[in-house]
N, C-alpha and C positions, 0 to 999 in steps of 0.2 A: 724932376724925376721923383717919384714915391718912392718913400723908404722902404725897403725890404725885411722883411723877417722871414720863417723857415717851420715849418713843421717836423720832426723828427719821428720817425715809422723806426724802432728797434726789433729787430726780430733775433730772440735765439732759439737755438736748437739744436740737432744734430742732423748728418748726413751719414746712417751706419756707423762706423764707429768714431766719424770726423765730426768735431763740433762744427754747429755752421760760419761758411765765412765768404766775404765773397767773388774767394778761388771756386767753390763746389757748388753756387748759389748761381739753377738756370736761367737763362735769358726770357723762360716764359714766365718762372714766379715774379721775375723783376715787372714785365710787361701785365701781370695782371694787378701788380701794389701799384704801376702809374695811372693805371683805368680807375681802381676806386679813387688813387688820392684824388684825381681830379673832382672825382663826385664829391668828395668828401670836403672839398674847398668851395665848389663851384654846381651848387645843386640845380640849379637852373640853366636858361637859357647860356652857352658857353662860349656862342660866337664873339661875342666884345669883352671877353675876361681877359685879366692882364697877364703876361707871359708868366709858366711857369718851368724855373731851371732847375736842373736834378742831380746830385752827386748818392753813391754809394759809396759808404764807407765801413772801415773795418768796425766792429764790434758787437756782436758774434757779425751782424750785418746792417751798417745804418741807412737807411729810404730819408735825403736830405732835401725836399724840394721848395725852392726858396720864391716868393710872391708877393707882391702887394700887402705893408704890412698891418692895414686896417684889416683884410680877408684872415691873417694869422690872428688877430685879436678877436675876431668873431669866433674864430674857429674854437679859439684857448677856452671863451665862454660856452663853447656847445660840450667839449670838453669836460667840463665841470661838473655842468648838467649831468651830464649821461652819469660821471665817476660818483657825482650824487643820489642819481635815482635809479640805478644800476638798470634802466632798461632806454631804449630807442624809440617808442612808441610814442614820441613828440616830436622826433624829427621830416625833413620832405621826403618825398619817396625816395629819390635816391640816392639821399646822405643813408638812409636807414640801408637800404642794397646793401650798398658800399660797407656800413661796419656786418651785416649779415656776410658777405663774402669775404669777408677778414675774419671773424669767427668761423667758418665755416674752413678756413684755410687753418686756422687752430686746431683745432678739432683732427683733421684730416693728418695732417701732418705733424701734431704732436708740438710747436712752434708756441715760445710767447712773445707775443704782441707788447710794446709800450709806444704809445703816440703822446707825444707833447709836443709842445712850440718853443722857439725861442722867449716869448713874453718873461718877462721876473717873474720866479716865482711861480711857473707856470701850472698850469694843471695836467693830470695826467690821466688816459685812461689805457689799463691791463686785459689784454683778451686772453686769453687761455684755452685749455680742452676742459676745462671744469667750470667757465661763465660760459652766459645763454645769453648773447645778444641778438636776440632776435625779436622779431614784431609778433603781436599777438596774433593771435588767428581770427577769422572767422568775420573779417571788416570791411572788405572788398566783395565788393555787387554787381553783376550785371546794369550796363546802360546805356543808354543811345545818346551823340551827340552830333550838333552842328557846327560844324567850324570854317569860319566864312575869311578869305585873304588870298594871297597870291599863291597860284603856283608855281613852284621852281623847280624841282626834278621830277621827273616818273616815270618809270622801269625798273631795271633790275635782270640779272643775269637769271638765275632761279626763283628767288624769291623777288616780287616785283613792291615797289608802293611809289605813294604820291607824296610828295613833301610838301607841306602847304605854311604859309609864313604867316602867322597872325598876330593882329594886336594884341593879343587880351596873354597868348599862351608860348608867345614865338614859335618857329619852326617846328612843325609838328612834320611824324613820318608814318602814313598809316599803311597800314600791309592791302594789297589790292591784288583783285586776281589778274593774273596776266592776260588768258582772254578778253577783258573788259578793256586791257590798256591798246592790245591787236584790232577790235571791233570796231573802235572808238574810233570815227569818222572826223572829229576835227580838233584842230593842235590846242591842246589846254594848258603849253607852259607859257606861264606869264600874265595868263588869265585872271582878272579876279573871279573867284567862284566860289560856291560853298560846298561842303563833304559833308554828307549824313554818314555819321559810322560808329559801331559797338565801341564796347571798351569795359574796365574795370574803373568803378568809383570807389572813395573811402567812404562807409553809411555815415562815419560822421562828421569828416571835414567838408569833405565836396571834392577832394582832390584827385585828380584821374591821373591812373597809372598809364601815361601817353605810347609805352611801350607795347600794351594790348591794344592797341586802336585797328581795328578792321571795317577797310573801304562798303560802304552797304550802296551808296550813290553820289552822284553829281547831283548837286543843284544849284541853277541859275540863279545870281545873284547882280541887282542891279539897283542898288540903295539911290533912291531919288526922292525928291523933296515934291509930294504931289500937294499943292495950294488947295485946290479944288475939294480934293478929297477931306483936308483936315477942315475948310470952310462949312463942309458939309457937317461934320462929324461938332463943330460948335455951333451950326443953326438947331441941330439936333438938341444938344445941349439947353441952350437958351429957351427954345420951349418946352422944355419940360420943368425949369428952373421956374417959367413966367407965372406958374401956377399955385407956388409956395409964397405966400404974402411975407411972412416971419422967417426970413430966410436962415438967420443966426439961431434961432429958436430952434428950427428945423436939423439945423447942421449939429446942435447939443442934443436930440431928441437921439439921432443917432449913434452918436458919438457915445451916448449911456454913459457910465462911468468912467471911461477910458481918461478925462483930465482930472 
């Protein structure tokens, strides 16, 4: 069994003229502090994360949710970081969310924030109505992508999407209109296939905010090994190589200064 450690979320404040505690502390604040902690531990794909268990306790109100404790020691270092460089703008998407709606619940409701871990020694970082933890502006672009894997759900009551399971990005959920899913002549779950569809990139990492993704289409995807065609594409090759005598000479001639 892995050893355990704990992250600690403190919040004080007040409730009118009650200091906060958690007698007066709603069931929906609690319910939107275990949506980020999870981001906040588990920024990525969340289906094989290790469990994580939760106490509240008194002081004004402790958020105690305790996990796998190599995840607490990654955490204590991202931690650090941030209490270091007083901003977010290195973290994944949705570790950054996650402290932007803990700030944002600051702010709001006048509440400060202290998050640290179990670790010695630990690190801490303080949110307040007077820090700005928030992401820069102005980094997120317009951009088309393909994403090729199984499908496993698609519908939706009101709003509809596709869930598609990929290598590269795990389970992706992209928003799709619902007439297309009604019109749609034959059963695509479980299919491998691939989704052409928008979304939000960062201009400088590469990283796509998966939570903008919109269905644009289907397309057929049937990854095969054609002999023929790659024989072809090296007979090609070889004559055009057959004509270069100093073939090393040739390849440096290219190459210009680049060694």
């Amino acid at each position: 069994m892995d050893k355990i450690g704990f992250i600690e979320i403190r919040i004080t404040g007040s409730k009118g003229n009650l200091d906060l505690s958690p007698e007066n502390y709603d069931i929906r604040e609690i319910i939107s502090i275990l949506e980020n902690a999870e981001h906040l531990l588990y920024p990525g794909d969340k289906k094989d994360r290790p469990i994580i268990s939760y106490n509240i306790e008194e002081g004004s109100v402790k958020h105690v949710l305790k996990t796998s404790i190599q995840y607490i020691i990654g955490f204590n270092a991202l931690i650090g970081q941030i209490s270091q460089n007083q901003n977010i703008d290195f973290l994944d998407l949705s570790t950054a969310k996650a402290f932007e709606n803990i700030q944002n619940i600051a702010k709001s409701r006048d509440y400060v924030f202290s998050i640290k871990t179990s670790v010695d020694s630990s690190n801490e970082v303080q949110i307040d109505r007077n820090t700005s933890y928030y992401r820069k502006e102005a980094i997120w672009a317009d951009a088309e992508f393909y994403f090729y894997g199984k499908i496993t759900n698609a519908g939706g009551k009101d709003k509809a999407n596709i869930h598609i399971s990929t290598d590269e990005f795990g389970t992706l959920r992209v928003q799709t209109p619902i007439p297309f899913l009604t019109q749609y002549e034959n059963n695509i779950l479980y299919k491998t296939l691939g989704i052409r569809a928008t979304g939000k990139q960062h201009s400088e990492t590469g990283e796509i905010d998966t939570n903008t993704l919109k269905f644009i289409e289907l397309v057929d995807y049937q990854p095969k090994y054609d002999e023929a065609y790659l024989n072809t594409l090296i007979e090609k090759a070889s004559q055009s190589w057959s004509k270069i005598i100093d073939k090393d000479k040739w390849l440096k001639e290219i190459r210009g200064s680049y060694e």
